[in-house]
N, C-alpha and C positions, 0 to 999 in steps of 0.2 A: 504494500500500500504506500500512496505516498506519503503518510504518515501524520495526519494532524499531530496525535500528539509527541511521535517521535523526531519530528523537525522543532516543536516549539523550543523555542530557549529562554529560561527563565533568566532576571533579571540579573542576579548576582553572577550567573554562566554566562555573559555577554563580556564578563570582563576579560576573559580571553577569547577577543574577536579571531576572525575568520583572519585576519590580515596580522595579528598578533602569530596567529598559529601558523600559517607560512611559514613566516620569519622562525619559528622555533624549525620546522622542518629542514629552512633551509639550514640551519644550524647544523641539524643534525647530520645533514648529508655529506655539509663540507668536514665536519668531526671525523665523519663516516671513511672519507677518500683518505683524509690524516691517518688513519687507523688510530683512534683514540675516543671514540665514541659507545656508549651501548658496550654490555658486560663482553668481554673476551677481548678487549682492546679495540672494536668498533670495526675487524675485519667480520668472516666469516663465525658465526655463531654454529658451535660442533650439536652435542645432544642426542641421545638416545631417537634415531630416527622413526622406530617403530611404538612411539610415545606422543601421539599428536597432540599437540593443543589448541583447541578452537576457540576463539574470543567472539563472542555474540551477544546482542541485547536482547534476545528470543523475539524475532520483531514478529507483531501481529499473538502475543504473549504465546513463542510456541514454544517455550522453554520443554514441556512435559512432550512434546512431539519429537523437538530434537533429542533430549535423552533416548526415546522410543529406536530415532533411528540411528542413534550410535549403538545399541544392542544391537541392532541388524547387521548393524558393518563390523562389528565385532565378532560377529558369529559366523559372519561368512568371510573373514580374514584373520582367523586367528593367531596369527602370530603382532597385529595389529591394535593397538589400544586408544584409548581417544579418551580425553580431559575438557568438558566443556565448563567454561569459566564467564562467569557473569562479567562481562566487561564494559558495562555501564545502560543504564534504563535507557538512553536513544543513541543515535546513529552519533550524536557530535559527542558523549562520554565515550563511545569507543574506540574515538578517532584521536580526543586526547591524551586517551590511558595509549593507545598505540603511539603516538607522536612521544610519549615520554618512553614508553619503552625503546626508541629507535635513539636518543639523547642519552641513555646507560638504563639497560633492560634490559632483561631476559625478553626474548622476540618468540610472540607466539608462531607456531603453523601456518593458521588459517585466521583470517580477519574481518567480519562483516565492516564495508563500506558502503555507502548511500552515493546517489547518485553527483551530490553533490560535493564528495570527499575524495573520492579515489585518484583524480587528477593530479592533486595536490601533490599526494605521496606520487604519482606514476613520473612526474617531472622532475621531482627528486631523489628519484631510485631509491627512493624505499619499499617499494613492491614491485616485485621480477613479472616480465611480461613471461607468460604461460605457454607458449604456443611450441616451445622448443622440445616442452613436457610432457604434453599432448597423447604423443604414441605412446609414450612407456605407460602411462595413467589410464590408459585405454577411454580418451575423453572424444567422442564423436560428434565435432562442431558445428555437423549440418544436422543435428534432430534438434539443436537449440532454435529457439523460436528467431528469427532471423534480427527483428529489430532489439531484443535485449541484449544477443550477445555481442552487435555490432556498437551498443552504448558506450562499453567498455575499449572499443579498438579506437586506440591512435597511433595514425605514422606505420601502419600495418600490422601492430600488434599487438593482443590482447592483454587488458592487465588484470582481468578480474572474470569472472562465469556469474551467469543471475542466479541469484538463491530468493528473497522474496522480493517479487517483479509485483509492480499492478502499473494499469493505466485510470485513465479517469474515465467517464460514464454519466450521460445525461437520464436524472430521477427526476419523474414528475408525477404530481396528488391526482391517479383518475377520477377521482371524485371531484377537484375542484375544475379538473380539464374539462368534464360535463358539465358542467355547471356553467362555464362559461361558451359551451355548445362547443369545444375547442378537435379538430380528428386524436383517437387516442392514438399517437404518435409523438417522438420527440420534433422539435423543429429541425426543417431540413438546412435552413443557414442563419443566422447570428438578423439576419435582417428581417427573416418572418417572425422570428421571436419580438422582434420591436413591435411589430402590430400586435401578436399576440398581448404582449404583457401589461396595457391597460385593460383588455377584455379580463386576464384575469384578473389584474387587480380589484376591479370592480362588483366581483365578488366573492370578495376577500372581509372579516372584518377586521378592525382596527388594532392597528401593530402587530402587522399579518403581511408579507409581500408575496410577489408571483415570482421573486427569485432570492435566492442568497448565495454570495462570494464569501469565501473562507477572507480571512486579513490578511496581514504582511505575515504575522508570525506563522498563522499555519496556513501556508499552501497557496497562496495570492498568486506570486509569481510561477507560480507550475502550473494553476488548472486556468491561468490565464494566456499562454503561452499559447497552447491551439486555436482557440477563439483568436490569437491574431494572427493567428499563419490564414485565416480563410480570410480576412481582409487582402490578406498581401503582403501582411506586415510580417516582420521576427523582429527577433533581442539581437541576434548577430545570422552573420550567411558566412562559417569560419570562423577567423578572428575580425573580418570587417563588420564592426558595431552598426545598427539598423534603429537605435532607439528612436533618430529624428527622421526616420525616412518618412513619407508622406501618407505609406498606408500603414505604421503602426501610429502613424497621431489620429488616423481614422478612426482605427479601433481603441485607442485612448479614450477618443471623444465620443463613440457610442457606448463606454462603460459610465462616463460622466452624465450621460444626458438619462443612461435609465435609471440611474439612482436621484439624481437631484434634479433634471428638468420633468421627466415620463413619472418618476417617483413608483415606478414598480418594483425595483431592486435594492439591496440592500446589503451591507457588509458585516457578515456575522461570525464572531469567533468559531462558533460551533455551527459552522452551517450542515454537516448533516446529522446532528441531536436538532437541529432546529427542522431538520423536513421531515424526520421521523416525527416529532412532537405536532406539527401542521404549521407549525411559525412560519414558516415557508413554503411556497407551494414547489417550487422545483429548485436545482440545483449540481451543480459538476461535483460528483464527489467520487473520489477512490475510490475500486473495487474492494479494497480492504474494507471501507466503512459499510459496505452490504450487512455484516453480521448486526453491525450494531441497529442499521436503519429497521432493520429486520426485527428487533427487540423491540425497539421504541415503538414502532409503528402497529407492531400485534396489534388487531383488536379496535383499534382505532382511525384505520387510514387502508386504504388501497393506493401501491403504488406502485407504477412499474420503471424498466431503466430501455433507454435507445442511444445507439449513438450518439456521442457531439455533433454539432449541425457541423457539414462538411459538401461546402455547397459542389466544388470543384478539388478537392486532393484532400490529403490527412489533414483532420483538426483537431485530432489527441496526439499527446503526447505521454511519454510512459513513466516510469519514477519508480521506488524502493530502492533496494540493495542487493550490491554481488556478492560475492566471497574472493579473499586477493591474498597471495603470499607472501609472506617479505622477502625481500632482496636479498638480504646477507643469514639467510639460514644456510645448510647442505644440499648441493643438489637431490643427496637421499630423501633429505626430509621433504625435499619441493614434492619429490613424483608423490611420496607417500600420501602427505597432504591433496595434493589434487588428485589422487585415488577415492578418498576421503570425499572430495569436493562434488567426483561424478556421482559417487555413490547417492548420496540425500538429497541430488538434482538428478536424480535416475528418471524415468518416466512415471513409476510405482511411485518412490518419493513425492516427486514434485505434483503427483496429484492428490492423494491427501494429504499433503503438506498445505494445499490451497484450501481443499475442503474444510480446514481446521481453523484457516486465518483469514479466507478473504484472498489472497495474492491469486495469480494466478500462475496456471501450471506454463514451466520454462522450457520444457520440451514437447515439440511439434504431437510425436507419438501418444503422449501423454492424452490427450483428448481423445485417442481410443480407449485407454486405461477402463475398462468395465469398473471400477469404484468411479471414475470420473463420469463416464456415462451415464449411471445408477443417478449421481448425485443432482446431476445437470437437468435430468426429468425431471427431477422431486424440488428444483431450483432455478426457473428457467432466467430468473433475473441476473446470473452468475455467467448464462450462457452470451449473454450481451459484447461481456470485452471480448470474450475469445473470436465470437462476429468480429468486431471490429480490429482487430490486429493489424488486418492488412491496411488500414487507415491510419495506423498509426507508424510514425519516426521518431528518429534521435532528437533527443534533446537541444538546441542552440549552445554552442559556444558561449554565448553571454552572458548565460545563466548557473551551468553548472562546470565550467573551468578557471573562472573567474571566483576568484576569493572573496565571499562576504556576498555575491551579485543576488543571491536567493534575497536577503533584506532588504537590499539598496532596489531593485527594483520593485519588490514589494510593498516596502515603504514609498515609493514614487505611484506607485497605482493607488494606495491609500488614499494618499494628497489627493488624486484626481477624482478617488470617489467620495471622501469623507469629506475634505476640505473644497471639494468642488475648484482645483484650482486649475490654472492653463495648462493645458496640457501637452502647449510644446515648451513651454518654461520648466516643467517638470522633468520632462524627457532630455529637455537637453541637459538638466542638471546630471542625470541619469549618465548619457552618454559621456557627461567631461568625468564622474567618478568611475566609469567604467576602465576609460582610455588611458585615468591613469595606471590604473590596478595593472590592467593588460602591461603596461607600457614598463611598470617597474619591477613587477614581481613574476611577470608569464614570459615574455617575450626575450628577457635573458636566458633564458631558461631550454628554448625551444631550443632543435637542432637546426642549425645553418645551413 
């Protein structure tokens, strides 16, 4: 999922920004070339290869799933052990307790990274690209679902395999869709939603919208990211920034005008507690947040999920976390580990691994799996993203390569919706903190 609550970052965790945490990485690595960093003098870290250790925040709480399937891999590799380690409640405690292990630590095996972390470490060779390891691991790259494991590739090689994937998914109240005589279907483009959304406002009551946006903290800039590729817009095409281009101020200003001019829309922390509750009548929300909409809504609401409007190409885009190695372990322990890695992304795996959380399954085969079949009858609002895959792509560059870019542009579509402010004054503020980021922490960094 993409994680409302494991993207949020509480207030006192903001003190080691995104751009703070760089800077430690970079540290790390240049320690790292010194051989003086991280336990064993900051070269190769040795270790019982046949001792893995997995660092994970159980995303999608599957902590009791993954134990389930380290007995599996255990039993069908016996000479093979695995240690799974609580390595912090979301995606940025795991990446900080890793950032300090890489500075003098014991370096785990295996490391859950989010979509918006892995980069980081991948520019600073603190996780080995995979692809060399592949045959021995016995890892088969074409049953992985094509656009999550191409998330992970840059410069032609892989740094990470998806373990919990979601995309997002348009939820709408069929109850209030009739009510405002509306076809039960999601809208086919971002522009029939505009006419739609005073019909339903209009029978709505009070402090009640026909839509709700997640905020800056959770998920603004991710479930917002598709809605402006069908304008024309992106965040970046590469590393060339697109904040001011002409059709993301488009789509800027058709987010500004249905919250504060149309006043059908609305920006809410918990926007899907709020459409399972009826506060809302529709909304983009993670396939992860299915189970819960699913809770809330029992008994009280009918709703169903379609597509993002996608007038002419993909208008979703994907999110959650892979699994990545560190760089300066043993080659031993790399294949063991991503032995490890194929296994609980097997197609068995990775289909009740989704049924339990909400993600969805990361290999192609996998939606044959007879438990995922079983489940998909008995579910069909689940069956939604797996429809939509082939609508969906990678992420922009200038969102999740860019240090810090998940808040800064989050917090700049805020402005536009809460504070109702201009929204190419916004964007370009956007675009100059981007350029720097890019410009002093990325771009040295690349290969020449």
């Amino acid at each position: 999922m993409s994680d409302a609550v494991t993207r949020s970052v509480a207030g006192t965790r903001r003190a080691l920004s995104r751009r703070g945490f760089l800077g430690l990485s970079v540290a790390a690595a240049g320690a790292g070339a010194a051989a003086c960093a991280g336990m064993g003098g900051g070269g190769v870290q040795g270790g019982d290869p046949n001792n893995i250790t997995f660092w994970s925040n159980h995303p999608g709480t599957s902590k009791r799933r993954e134990l389930a399937m380290i007995d599996a891999f255990q039993a069908a590799h016996p000479g093979l052990r695995v240690t799974l380690v609580d390595a912090g409640k979301d995606y940025e405690e795991v990446s900080t307790k890793f950032n300090a292990a890489l500075i003098g630590g014991q370096l785990p095996d295996i490391v859950v990274l989010s979509d918006v972390w892995w980069f980081n470490f991948a520019i600073n060779k603190a996780i080995t690209p995979l692809d060399q390891y592949f045959g021995d691991a016995g890892v088969r790259l074409d049953d992985y679902v094509d656009t999550f494991v191409n998330d992970y590739k840059f410069q032609g090689k892989h740094y990470a395999l998806p373990y919990a994937r979601s995309t997002q998914i348009f939820c709408y109240n069929q109850d209030v869709w009739a009510k405002a005589g509306l076809p039960q279907r999601g809208p086919q483009s971002w522009q029939e939603f505009d006419e739609w959304g005073p019909k339903i406002q209009s029978v709505l009551g009070p402090n009640k919208w026909a839509h709700g946006w997640y905020n800056a903290t959770n998920n603004l800039s991710w479930t917002f990211q598709g809605p402006m590729w069908t304008f024309g817009g992106a965040y970046s095409d590469g590393w060339n920034l697109k904040f001011t281009d002409p059709a993301t101020i488009a789509a800027g200003n058709a987010l500004r005008e249905m919250i504060n001019v149309k006043r059908y829309a609305s920006i809410r922390p918990q926007a899907a507690t709020d459409f399972g509750t009826g506060v809302i009548a529709s909304a983009i929300t993670s396939t992860g947040d299915l189970a819960g909409i699913n809770a809330n809504a029992k008994g009280k609401l009918s709703f169903a999920t379609d597509f993002l409007p996608h007038p002419s190409g993909p208008g979703c885009t994907t999110g959650g976390a892979g699994l990545a190695i560190p760089e300066r372990i043993s080659d031993e322990r790399k294949v063991n580990a991503l032995k490890f890695v194929e296994f609980i992304t097997d197609p068995a795996n990775t289909a009740t691994f989704a049924q339990s959380t909400g993600y969805i399954p990361v290999r192609k085969s996998a939606q044959q799996d007879p438990s995922e079949v079983a489940f998909l009858a008995k579910n069909p609002n689940f069956q939604t993203a797996l429809n939509q895959l082939p609508l969906t792509k990678s992420q922009d560059y200038g969102r999740v390569f860019l240090p810090g870019a998940d808040q800064i542009i989050g917090t700049g579509l805020e402005q536009i919706g809460l504070r109702n402010q201009d929204v190419h004054s916004v964007m370009s503020s956007v675009q100059n903190q981007m350029h720097g980021i890019y410009t002093r922490q990325v771009a040295p960094k690349l290969p020449k």
